[in-house]
N, CA, C and O atoms as a CHARMM CRD file, in Angstrom:
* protein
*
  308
    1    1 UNK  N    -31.01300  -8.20900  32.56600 PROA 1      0.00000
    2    1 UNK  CA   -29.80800  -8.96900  32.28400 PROA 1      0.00000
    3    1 UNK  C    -29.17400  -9.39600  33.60400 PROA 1      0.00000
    4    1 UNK  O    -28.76000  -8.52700  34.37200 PROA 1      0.00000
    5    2 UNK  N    -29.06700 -10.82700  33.93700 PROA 2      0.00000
    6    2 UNK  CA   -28.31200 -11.14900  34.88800 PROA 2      0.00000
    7    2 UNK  C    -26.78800 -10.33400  35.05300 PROA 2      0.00000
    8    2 UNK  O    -26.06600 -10.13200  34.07600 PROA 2      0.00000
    9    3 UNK  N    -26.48400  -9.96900  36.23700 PROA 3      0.00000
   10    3 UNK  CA   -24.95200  -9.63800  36.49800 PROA 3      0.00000
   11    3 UNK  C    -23.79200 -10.58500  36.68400 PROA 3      0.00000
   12    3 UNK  O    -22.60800 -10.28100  36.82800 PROA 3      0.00000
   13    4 UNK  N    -24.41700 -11.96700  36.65300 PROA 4      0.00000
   14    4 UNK  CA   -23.20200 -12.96800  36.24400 PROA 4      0.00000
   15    4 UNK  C    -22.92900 -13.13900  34.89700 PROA 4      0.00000
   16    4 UNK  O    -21.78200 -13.30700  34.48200 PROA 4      0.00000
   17    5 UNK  N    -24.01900 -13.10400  34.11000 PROA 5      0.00000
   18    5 UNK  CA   -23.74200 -13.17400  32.51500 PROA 5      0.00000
   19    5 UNK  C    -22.49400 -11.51500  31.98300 PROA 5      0.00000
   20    5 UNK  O    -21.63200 -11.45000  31.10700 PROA 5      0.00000
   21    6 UNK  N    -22.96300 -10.48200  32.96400 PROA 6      0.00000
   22    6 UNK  CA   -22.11300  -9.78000  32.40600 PROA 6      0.00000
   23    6 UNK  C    -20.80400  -9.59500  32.58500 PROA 6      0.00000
   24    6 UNK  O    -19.93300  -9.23100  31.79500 PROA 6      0.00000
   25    7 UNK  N    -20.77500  -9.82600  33.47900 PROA 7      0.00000
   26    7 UNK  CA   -19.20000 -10.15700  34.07000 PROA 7      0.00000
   27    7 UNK  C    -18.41800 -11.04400  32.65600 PROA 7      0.00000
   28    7 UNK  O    -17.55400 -10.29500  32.20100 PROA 7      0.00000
   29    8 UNK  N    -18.45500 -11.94600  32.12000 PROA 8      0.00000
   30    8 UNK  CA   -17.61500 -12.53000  31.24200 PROA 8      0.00000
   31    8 UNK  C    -17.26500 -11.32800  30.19400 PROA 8      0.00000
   32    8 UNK  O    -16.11500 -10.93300  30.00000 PROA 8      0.00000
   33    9 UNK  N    -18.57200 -10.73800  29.46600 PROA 9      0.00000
   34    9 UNK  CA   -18.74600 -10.07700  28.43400 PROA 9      0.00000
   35    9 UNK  C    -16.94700  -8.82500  29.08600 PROA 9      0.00000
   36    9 UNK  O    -15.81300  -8.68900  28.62600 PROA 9      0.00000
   37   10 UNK  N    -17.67100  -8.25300  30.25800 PROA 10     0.00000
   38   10 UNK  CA   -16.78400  -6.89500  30.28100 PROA 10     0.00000
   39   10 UNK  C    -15.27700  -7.30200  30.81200 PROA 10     0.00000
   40   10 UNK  O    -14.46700  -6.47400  31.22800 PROA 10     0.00000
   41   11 UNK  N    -15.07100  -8.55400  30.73600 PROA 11     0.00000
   42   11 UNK  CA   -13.90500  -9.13800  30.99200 PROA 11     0.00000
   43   11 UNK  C    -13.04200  -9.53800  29.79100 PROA 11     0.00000
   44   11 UNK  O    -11.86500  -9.18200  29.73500 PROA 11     0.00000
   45   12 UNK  N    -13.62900 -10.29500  28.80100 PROA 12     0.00000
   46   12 UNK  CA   -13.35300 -10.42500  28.14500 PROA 12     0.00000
   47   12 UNK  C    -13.44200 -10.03200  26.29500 PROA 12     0.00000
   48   12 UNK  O    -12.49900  -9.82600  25.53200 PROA 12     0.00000
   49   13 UNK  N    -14.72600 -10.03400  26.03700 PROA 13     0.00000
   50   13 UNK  CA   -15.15800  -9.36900  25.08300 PROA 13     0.00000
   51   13 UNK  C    -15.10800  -7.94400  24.57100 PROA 13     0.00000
   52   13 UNK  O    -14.90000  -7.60200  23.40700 PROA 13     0.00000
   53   14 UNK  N    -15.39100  -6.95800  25.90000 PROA 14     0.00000
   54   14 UNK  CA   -14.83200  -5.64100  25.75900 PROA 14     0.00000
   55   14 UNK  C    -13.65800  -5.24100  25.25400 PROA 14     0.00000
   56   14 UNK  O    -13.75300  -4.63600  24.18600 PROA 14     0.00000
   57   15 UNK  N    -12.70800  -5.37200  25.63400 PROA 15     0.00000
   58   15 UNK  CA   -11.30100  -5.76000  25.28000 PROA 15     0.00000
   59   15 UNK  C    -10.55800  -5.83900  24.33500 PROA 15     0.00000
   60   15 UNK  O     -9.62500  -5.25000  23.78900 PROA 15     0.00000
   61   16 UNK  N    -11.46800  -7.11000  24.22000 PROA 16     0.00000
   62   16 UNK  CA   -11.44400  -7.41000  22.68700 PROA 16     0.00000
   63   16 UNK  C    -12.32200  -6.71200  21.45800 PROA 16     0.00000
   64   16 UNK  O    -12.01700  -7.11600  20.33600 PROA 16     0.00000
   65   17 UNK  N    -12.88100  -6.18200  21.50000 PROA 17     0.00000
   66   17 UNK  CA   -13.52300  -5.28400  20.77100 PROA 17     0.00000
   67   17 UNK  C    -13.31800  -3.79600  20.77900 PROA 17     0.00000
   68   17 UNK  O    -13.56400  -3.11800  19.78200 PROA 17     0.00000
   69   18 UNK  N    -12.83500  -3.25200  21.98500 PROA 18     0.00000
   70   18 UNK  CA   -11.60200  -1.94500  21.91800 PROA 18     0.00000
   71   18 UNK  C    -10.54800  -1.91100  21.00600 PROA 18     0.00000
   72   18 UNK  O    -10.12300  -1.11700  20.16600 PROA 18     0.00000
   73   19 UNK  N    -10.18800  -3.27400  21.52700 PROA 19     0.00000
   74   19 UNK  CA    -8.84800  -3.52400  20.41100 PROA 19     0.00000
   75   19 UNK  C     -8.68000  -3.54400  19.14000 PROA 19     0.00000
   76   19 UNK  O     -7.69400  -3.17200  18.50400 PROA 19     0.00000
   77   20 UNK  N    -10.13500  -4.19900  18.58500 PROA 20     0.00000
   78   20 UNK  CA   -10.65600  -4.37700  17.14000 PROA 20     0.00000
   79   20 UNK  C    -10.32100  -2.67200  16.52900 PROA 20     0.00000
   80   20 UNK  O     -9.46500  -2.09500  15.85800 PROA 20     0.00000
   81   21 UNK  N    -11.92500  -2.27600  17.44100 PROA 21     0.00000
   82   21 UNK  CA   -11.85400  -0.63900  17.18900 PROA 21     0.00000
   83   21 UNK  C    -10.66300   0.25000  17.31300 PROA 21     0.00000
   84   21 UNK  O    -11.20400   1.28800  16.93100 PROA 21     0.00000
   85   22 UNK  N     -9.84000   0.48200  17.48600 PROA 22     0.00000
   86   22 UNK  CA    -8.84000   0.93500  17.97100 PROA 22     0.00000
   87   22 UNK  C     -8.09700   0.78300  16.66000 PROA 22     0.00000
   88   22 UNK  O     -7.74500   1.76500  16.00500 PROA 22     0.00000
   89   23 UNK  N     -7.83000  -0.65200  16.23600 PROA 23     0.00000
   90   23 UNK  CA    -7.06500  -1.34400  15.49400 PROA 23     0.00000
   91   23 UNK  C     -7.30500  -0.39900  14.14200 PROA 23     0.00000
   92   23 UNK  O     -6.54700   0.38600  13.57200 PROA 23     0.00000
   93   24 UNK  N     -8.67600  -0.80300  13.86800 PROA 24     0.00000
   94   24 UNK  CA    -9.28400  -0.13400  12.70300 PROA 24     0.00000
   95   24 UNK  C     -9.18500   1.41900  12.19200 PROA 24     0.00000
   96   24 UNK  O     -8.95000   1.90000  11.08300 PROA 24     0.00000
   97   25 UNK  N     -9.42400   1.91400  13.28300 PROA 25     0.00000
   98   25 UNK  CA    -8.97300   3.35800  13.34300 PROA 25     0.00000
   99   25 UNK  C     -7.81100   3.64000  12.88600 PROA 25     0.00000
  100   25 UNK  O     -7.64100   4.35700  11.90000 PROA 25     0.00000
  101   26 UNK  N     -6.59000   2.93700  13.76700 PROA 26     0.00000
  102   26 UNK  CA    -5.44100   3.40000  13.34600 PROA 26     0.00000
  103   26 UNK  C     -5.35100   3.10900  11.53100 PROA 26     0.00000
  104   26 UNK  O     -5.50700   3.99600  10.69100 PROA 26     0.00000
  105   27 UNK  N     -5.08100   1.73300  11.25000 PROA 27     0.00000
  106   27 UNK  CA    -5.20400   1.30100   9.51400 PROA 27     0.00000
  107   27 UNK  C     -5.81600   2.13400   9.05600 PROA 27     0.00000
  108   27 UNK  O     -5.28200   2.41600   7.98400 PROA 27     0.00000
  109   28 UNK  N     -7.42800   3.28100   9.37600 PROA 28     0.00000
  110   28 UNK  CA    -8.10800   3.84300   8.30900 PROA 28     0.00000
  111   28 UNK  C     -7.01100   5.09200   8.30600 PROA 28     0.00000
  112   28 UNK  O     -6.84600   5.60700   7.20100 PROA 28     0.00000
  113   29 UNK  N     -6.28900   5.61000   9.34300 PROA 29     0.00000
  114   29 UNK  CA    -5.61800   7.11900   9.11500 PROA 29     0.00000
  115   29 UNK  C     -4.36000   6.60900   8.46000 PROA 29     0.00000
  116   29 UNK  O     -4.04400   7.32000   7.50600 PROA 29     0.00000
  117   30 UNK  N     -3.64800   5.72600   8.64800 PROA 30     0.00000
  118   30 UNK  CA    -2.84100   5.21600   7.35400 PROA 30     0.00000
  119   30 UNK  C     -3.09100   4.99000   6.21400 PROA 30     0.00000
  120   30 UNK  O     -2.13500   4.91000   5.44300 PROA 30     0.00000
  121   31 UNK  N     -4.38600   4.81600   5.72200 PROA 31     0.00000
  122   31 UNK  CA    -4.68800   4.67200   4.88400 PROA 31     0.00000
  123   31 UNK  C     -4.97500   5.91500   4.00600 PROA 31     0.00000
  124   31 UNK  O     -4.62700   6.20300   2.86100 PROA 31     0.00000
  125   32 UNK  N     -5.68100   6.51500   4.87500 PROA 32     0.00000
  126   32 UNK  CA    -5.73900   7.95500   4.60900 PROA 32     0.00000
  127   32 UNK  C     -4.02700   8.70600   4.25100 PROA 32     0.00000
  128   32 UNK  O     -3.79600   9.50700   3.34600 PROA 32     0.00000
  129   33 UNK  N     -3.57400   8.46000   4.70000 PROA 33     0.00000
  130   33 UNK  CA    -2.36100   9.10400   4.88900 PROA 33     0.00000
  131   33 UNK  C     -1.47600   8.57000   3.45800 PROA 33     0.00000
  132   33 UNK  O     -0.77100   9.40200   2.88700 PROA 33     0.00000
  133   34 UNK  N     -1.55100   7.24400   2.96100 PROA 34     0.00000
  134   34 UNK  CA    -0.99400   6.54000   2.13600 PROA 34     0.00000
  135   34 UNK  C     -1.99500   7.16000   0.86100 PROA 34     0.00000
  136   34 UNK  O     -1.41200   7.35800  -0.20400 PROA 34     0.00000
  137   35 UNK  N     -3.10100   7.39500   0.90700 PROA 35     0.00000
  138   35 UNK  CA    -4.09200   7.93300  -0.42300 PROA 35     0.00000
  139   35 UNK  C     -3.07600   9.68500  -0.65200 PROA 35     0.00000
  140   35 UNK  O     -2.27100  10.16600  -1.44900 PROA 35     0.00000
  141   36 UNK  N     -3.54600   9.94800   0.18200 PROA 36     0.00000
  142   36 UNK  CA    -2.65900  11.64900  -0.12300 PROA 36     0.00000
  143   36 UNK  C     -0.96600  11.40200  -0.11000 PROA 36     0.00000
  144   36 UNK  O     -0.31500  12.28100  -0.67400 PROA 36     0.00000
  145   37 UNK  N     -0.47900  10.66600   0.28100 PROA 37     0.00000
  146   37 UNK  CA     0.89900  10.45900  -0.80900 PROA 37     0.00000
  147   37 UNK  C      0.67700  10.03900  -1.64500 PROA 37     0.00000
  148   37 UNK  O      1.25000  10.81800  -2.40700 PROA 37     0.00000
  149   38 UNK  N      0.29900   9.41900  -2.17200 PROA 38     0.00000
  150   38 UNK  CA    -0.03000   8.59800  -3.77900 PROA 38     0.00000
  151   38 UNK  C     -0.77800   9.74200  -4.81000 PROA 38     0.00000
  152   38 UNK  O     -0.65900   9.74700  -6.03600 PROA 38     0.00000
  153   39 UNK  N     -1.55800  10.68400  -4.02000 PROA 39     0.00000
  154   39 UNK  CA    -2.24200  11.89700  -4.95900 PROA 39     0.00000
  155   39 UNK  C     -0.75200  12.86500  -4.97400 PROA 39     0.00000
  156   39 UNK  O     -0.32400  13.03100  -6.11700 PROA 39     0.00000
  157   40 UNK  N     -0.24800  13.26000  -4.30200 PROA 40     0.00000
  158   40 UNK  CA     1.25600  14.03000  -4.08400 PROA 40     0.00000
  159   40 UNK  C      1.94000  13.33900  -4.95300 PROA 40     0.00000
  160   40 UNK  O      2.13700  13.94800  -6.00400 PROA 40     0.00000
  161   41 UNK  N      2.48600  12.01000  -4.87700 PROA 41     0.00000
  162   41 UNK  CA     3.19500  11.79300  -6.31700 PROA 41     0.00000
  163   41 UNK  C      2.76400  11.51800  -7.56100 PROA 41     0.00000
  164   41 UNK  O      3.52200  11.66700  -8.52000 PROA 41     0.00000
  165   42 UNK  N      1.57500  11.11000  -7.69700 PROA 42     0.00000
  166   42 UNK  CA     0.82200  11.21800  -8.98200 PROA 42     0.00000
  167   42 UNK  C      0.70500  12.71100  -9.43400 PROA 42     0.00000
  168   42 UNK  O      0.54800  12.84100 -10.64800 PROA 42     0.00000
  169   43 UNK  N      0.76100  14.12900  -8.53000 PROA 43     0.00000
  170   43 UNK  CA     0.55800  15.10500  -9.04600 PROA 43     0.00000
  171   43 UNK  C      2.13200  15.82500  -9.70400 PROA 43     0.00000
  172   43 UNK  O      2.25800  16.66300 -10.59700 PROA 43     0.00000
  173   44 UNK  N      3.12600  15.18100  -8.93400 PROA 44     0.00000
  174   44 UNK  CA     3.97800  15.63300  -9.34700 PROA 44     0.00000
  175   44 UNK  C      4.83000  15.31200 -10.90200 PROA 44     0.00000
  176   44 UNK  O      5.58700  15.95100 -11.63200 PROA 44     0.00000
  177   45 UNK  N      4.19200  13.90200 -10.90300 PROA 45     0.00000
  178   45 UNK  CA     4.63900  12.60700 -12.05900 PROA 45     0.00000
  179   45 UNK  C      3.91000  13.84900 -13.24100 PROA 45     0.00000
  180   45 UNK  O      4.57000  14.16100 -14.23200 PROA 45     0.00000
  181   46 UNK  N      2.95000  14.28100 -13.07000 PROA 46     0.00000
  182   46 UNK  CA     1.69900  14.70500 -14.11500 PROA 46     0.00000
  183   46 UNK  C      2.79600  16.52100 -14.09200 PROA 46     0.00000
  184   46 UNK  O      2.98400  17.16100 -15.12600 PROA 46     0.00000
  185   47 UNK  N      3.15600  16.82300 -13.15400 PROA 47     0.00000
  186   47 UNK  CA     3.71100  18.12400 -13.72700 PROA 47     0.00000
  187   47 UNK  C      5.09900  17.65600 -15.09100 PROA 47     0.00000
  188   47 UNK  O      5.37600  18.03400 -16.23000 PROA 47     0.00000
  189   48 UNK  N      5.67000  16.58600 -14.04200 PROA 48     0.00000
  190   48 UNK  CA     6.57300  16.16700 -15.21800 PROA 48     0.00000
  191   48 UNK  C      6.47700  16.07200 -16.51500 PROA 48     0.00000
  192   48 UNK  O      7.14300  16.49300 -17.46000 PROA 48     0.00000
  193   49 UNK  N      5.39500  15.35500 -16.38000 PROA 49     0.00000
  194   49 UNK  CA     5.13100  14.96400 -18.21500 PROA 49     0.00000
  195   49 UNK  C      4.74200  16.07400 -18.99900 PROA 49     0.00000
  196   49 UNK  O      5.16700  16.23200 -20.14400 PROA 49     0.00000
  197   50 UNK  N      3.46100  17.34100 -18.09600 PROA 50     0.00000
  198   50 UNK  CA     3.40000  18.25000 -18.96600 PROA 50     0.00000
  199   50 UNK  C      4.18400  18.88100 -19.39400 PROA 50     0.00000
  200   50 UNK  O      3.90600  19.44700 -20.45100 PROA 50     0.00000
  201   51 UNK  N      5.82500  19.14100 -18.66600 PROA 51     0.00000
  202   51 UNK  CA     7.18000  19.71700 -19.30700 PROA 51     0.00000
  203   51 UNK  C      7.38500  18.87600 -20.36800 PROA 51     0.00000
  204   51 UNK  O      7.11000  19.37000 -21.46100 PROA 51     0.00000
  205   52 UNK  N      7.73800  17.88800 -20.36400 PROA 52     0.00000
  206   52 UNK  CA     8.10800  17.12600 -21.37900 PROA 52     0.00000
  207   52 UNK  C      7.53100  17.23500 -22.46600 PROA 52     0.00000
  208   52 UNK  O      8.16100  17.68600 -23.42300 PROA 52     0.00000
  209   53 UNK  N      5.72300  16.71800 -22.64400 PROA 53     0.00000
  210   53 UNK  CA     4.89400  17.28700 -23.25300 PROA 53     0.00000
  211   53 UNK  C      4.93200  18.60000 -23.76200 PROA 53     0.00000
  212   53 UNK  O      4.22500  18.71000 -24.76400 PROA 53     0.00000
  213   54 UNK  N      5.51300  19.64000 -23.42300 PROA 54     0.00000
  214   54 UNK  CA     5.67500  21.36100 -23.98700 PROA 54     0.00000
  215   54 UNK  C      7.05000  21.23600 -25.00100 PROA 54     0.00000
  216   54 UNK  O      7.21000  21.72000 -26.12200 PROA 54     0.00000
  217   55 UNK  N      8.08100  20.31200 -24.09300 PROA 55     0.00000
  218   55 UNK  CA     9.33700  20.64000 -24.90300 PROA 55     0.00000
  219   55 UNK  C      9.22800  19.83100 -26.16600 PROA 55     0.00000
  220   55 UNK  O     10.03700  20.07900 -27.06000 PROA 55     0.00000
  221   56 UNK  N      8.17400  18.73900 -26.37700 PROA 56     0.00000
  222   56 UNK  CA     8.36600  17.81000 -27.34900 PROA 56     0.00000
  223   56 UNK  C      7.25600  18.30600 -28.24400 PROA 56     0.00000
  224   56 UNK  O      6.94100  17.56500 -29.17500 PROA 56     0.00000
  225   57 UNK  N      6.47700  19.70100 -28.06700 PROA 57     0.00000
  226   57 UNK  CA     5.62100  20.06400 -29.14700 PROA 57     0.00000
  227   57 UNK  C      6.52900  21.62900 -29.46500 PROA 57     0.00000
  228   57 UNK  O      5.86300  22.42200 -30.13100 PROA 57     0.00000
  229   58 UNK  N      7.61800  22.01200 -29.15300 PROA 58     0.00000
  230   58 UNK  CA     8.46600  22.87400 -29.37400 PROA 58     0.00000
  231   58 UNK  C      9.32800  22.27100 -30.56800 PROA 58     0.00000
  232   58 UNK  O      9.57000  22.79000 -31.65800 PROA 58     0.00000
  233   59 UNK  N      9.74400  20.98600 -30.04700 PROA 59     0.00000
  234   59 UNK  CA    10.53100  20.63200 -30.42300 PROA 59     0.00000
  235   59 UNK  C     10.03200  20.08100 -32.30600 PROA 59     0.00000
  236   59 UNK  O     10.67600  20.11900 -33.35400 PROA 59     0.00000
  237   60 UNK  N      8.78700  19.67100 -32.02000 PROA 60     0.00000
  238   60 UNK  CA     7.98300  19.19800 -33.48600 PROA 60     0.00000
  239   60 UNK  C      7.59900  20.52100 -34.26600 PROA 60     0.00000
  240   60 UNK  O      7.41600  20.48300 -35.48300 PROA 60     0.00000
  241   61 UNK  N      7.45200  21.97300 -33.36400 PROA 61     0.00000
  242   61 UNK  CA     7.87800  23.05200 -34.74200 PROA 61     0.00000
  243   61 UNK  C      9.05700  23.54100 -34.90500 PROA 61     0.00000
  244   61 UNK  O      9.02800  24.69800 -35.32400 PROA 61     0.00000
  245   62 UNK  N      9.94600  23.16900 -34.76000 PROA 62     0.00000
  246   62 UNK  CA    11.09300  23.66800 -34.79000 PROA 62     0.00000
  247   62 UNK  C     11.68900  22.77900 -35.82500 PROA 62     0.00000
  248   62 UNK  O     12.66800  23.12800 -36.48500 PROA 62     0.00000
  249   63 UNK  N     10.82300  21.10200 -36.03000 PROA 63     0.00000
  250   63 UNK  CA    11.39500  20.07000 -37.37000 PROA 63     0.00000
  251   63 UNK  C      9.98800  20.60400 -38.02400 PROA 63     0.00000
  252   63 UNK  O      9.18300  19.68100 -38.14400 PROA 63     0.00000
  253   64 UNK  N      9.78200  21.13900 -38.21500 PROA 64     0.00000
  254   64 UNK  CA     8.48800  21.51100 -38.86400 PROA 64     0.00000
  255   64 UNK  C      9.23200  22.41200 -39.92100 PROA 64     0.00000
  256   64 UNK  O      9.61200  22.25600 -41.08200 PROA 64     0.00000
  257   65 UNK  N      9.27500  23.68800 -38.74800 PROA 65     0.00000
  258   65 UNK  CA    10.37700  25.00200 -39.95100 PROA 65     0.00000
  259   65 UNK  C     11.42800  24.33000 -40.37400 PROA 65     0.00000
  260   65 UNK  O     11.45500  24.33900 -41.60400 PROA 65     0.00000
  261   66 UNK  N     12.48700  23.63000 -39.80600 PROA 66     0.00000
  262   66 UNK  CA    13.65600  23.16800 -40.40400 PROA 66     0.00000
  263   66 UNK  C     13.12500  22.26600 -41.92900 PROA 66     0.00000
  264   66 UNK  O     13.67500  22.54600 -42.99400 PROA 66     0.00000
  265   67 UNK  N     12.32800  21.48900 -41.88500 PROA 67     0.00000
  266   67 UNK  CA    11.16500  20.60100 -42.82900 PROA 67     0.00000
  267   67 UNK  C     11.39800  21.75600 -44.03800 PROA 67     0.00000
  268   67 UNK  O     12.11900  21.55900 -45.01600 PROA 67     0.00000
  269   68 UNK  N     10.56700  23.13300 -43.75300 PROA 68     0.00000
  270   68 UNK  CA    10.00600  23.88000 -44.59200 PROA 68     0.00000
  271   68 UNK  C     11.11400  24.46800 -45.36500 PROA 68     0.00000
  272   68 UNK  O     11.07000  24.73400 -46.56600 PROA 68     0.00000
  273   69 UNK  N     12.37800  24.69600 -44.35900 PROA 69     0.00000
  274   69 UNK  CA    13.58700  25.40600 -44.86600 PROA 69     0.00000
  275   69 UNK  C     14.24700  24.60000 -45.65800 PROA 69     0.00000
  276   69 UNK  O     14.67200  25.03900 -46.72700 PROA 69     0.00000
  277   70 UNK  N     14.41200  23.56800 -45.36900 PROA 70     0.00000
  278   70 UNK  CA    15.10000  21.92700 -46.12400 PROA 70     0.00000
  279   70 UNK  C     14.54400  21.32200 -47.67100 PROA 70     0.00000
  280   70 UNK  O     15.15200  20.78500 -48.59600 PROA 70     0.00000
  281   71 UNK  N     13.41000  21.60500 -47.51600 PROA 71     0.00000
  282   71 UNK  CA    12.28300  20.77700 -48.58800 PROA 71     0.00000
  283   71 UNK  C     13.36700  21.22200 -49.84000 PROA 71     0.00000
  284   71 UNK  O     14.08600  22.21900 -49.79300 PROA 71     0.00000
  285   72 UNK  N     13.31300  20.29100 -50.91300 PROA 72     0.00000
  286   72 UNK  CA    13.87800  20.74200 -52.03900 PROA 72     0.00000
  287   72 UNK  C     12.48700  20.95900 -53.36100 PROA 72     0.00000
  288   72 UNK  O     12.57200  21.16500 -54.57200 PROA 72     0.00000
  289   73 UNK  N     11.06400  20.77000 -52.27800 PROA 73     0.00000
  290   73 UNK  CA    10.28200  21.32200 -52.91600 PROA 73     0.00000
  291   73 UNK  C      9.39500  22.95400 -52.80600 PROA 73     0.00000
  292   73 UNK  O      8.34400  23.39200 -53.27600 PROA 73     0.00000
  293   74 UNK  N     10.54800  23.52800 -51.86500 PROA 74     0.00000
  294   74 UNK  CA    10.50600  24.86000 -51.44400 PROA 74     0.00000
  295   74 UNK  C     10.44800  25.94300 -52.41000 PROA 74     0.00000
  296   74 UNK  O      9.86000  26.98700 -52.12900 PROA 74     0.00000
  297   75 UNK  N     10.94900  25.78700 -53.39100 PROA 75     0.00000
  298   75 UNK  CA    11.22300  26.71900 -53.88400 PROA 75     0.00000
  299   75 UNK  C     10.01300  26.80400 -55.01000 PROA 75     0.00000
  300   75 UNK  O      9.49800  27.87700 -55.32400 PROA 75     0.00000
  301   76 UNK  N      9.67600  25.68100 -55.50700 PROA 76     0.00000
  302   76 UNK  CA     9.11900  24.94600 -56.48800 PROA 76     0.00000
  303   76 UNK  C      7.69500  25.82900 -56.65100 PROA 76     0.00000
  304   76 UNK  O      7.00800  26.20700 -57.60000 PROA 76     0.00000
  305   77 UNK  N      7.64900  25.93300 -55.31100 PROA 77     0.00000
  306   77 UNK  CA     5.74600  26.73500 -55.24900 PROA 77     0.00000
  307   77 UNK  C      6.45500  27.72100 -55.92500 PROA 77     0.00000
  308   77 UNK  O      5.88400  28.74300 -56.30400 PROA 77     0.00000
């Protein structure tokens, strides 16, 4: 390889391709970083609902017995 041809390359091109790399790197650990918050609040969204989910199948036997206590066909059996 001639040493005048390389001279442009490590002047200019290098540089520019550090920068690329560099660039990229940083965006992939943000990215990274933005995936595990999004799993952190998706996990927390999902604890939520399973409360909700518990109190609202509490809540459907509790009109269940009231149902059974209420019926005016209760007695009937």
């Amino acid at each position: 390889m001639n040493p005048a041809m390389l001279q442009p390359f490590l002047t200019t091109a290098l540089p520019i391709m550090l920068t690329v790399l560099v660039a990229v790197l940083v965006n992939n650990k943000r990215l990274d970083d933005m995936k595990t918050d999004i799993a952190r609040r998706l996990d927390k969204i999902e604890q939520r609902l399973e409360k909700i989910e518990a109190k609202l199948d509490n809540h459907e036997n509790r009109i269940i017995r009231l149902e059974e206590r209420t019926s005016p066909l209760a007695g009937i059996r």
